[in-house]
Each structure stands twice: as structure tokens, then as C-alpha cells.
C-alpha atoms as an extended CHARMM CRD file, in Angstrom:
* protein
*
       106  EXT
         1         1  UNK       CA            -25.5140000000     -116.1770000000     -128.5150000000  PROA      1               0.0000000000
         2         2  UNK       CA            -25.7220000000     -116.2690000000     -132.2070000000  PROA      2               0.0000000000
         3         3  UNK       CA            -25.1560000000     -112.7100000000     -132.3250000000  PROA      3               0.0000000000
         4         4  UNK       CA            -22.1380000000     -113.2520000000     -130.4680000000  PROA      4               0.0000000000
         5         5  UNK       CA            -21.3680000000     -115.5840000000     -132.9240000000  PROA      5               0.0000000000
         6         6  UNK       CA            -22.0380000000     -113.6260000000     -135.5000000000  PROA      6               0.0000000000
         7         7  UNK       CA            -19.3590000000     -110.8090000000     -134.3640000000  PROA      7               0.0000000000
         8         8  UNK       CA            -17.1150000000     -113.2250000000     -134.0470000000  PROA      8               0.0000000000
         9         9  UNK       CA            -17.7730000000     -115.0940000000     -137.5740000000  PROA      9               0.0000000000
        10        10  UNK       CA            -17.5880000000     -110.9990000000     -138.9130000000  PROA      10              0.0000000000
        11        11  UNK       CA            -14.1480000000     -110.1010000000     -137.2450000000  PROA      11              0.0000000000
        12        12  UNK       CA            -12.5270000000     -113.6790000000     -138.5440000000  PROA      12              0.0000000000
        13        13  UNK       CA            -13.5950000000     -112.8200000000     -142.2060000000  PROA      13              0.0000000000
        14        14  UNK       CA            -12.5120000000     -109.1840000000     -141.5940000000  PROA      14              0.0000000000
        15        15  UNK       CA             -9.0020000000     -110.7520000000     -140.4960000000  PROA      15              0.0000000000
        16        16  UNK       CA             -8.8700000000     -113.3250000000     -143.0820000000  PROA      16              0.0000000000
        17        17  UNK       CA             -9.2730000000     -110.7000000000     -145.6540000000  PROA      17              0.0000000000
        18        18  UNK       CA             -6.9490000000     -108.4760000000     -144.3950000000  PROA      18              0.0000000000
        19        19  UNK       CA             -4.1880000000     -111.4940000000     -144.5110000000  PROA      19              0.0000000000
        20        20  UNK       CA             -5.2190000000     -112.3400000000     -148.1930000000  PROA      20              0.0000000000
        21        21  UNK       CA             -4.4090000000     -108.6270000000     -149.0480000000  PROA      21              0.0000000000
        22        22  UNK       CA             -1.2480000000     -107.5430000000     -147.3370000000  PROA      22              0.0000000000
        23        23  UNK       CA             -0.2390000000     -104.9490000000     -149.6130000000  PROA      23              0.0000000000
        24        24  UNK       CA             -3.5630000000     -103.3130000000     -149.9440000000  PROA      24              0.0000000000
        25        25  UNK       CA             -3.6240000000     -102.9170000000     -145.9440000000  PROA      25              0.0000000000
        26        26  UNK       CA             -0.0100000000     -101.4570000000     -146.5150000000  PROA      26              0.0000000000
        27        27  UNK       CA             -1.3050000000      -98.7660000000     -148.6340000000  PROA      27              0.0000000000
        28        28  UNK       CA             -3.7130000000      -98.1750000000     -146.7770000000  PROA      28              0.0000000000
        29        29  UNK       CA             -1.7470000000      -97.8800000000     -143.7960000000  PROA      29              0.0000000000
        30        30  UNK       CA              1.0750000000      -95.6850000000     -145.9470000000  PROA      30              0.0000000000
        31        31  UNK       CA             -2.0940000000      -93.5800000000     -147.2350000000  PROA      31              0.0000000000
        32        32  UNK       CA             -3.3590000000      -92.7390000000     -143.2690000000  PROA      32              0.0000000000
        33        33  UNK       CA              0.1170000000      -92.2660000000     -142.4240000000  PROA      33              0.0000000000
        34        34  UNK       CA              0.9110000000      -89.7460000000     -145.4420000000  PROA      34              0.0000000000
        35        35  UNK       CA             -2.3990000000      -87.8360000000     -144.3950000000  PROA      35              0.0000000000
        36        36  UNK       CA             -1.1440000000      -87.3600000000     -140.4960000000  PROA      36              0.0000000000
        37        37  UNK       CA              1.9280000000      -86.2220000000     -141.8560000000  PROA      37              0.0000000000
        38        38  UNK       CA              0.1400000000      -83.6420000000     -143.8640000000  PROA      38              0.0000000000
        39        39  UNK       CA             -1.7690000000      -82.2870000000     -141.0100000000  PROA      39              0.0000000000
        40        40  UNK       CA              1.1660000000      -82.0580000000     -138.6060000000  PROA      40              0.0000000000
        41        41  UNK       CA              2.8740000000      -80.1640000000     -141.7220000000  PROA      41              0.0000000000
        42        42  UNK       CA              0.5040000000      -77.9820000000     -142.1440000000  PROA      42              0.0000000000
        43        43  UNK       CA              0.3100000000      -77.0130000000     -138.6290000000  PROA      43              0.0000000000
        44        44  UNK       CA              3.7330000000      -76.4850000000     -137.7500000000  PROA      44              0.0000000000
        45        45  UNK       CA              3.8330000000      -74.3560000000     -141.0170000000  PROA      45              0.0000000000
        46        46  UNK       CA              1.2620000000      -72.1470000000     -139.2400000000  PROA      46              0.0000000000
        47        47  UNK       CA              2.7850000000      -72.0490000000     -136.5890000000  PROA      47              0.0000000000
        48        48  UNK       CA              6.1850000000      -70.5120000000     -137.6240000000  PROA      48              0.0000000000
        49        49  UNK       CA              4.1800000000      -68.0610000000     -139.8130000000  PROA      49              0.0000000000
        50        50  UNK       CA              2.4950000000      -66.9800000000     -136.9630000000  PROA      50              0.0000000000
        51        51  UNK       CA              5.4620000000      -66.7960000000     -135.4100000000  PROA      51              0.0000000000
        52        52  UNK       CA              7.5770000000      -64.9120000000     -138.1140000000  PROA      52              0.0000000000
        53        53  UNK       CA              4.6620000000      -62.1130000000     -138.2900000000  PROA      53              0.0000000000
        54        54  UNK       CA              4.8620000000      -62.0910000000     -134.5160000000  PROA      54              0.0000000000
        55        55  UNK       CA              8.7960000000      -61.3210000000     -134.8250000000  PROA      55              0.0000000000
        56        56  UNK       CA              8.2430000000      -58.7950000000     -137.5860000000  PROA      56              0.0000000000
        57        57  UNK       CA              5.6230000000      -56.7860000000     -135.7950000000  PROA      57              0.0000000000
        58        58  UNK       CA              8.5700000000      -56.8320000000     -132.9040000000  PROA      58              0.0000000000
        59        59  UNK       CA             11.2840000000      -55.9390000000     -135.3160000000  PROA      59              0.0000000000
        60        60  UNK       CA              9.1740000000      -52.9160000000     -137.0950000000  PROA      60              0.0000000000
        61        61  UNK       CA              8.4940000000      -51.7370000000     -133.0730000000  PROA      61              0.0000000000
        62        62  UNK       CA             11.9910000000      -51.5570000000     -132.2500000000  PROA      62              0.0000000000
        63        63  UNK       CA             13.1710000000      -49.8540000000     -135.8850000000  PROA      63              0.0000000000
        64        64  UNK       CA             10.3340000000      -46.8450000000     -134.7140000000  PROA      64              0.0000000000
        65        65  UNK       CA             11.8680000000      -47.1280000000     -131.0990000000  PROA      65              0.0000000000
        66        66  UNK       CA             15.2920000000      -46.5710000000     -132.6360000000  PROA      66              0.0000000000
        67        67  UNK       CA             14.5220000000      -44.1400000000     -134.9510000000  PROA      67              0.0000000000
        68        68  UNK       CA             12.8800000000      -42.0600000000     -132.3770000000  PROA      68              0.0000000000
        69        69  UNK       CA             16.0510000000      -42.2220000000     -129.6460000000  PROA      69              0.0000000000
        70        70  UNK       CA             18.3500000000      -41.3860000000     -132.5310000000  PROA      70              0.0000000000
        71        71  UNK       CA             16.3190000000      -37.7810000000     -132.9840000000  PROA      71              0.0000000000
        72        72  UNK       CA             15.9720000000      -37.2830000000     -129.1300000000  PROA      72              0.0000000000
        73        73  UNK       CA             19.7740000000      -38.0390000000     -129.1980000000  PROA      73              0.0000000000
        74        74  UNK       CA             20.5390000000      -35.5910000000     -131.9310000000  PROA      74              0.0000000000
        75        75  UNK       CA             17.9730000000      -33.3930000000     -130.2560000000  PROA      75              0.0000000000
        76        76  UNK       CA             19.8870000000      -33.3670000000     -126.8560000000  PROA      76              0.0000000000
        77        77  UNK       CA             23.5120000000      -32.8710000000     -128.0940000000  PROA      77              0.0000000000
        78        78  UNK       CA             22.9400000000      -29.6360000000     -129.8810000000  PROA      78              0.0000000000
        79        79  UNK       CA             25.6110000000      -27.8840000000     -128.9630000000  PROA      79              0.0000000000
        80        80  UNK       CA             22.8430000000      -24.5800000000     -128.7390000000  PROA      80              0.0000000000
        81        81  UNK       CA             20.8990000000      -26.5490000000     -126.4330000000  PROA      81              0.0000000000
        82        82  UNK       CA             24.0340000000      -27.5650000000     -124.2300000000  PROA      82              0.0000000000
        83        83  UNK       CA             24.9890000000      -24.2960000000     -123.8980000000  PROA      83              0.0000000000
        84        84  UNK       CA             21.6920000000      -22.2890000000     -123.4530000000  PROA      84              0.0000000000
        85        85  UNK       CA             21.3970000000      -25.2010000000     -120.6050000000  PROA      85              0.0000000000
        86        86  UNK       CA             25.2650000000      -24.3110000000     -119.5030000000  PROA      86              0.0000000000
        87        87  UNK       CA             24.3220000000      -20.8630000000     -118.9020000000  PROA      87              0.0000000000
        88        88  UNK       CA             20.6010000000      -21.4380000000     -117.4720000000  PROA      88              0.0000000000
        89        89  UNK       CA             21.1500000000      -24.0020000000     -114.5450000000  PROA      89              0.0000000000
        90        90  UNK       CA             25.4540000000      -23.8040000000     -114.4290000000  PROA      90              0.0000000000
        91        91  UNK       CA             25.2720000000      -19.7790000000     -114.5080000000  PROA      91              0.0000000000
        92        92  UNK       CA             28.2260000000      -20.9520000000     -116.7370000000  PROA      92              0.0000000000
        93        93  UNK       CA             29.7500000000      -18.5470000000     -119.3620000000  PROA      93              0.0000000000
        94        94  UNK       CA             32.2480000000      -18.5030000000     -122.1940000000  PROA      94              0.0000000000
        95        95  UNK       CA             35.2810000000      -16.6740000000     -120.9640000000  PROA      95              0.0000000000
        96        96  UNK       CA             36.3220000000      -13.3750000000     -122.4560000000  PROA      96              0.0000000000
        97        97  UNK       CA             39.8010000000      -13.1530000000     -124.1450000000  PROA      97              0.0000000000
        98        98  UNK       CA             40.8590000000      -11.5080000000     -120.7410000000  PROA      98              0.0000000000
        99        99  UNK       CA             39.8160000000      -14.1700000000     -118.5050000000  PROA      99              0.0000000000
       100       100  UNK       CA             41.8100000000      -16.9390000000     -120.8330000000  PROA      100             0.0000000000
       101       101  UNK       CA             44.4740000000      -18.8210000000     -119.3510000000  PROA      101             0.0000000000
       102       102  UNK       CA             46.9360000000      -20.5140000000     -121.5550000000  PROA      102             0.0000000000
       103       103  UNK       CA             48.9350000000      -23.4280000000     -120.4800000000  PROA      103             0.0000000000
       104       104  UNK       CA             52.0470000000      -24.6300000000     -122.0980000000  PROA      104             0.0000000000
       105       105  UNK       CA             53.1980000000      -27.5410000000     -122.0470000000  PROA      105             0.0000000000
       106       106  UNK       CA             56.7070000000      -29.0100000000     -122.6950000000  PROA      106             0.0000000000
């Protein structure tokens, strides 16, 4: 029992101390508080630069997508290549001067 006594005697002085000493404990208390607050910081900063190099790596993929569907665009409306298509699978031609048929209109 005397070591139950003992704990006991320890935990009032540790109490009586701490009521002598309010604004130390405050600081103390401000100090652990301050250093959590760092930590969370620091990880949520992390976590948005991860998360901004994530949405640049995105961005650059879609520039190099674009840029290559604006040269297959360019590529596929050449007017050569629409009409070497025309006449390949249409059998299509451009008509001769005698074959033209002009409309008027009033």
C-alpha cells in the first residue's frame, strides 16, 4: 500500500504544481498546440503540391494530345488528300467546262 500511496502523494504534488503555475502550463499547452498546427501545415502543404504536380503532369498530357489532333486535323483536310480520296473511293471527278451547269438565280 505505500506504493499506492506513494502514486497518489506523486500525482497531488504534480497537481499542486501545476495550479501554482498556471501560465507556465498555458505555454506549454500553446507550445504543443503551435507544434500540431505545424505538422498538420506541413502536411496539407504536401499534399496540394503533390497534387498541383499531379495536375501539371495532366495538363502537359493533354497540351501533347492537342497538339497532336490539331496536325491529324490539318493532315485530314488537305484539300489534295480530300480529293485524291474523292476520286479513289467516290470515282468522283471535277467536271469539264462542258459538263458545267450554271444556275441563275433571280
Amino acid at each position: 500500500m505505500s506504493e499506492r500511496g506513494s502514486n497518489f502523494n506523486l500525482v497531488l504534488l504534480i497537481l499542486t504544481e501545476l495550479a501554482r503555475h498556471p501560465v507556465r502550463v498555458l505555454l506549454f499547452l500553446a507550445v504543443l498546440a503551435s507544434a500540431a498546427m505545424v505538422i498538420l501545415t506541413t502536411h496539407h502543404n504536401r499534399q496540394m503540391a503533390i497534387a498541383l504536380e499531379s495536375t501539371m503532369q495532366e495538363r502537359d498530357k493533354l497540351d501533347v494530345e492537342w497538339r497532336h489532333l490539331i496536325l491529324e486535323q490539318s493532315a485530314l483536310t488537305e484539300h489534295n488528300r480530300i480529293e485524291s480520296l474523292v476520286k479513289e473511293q467516290l470515282d468522283m471527278h471535277r467536271p469539264t467546262p462542258e459538263e458545267e451547269i450554271v444556275v441563275r438565280v433571280k
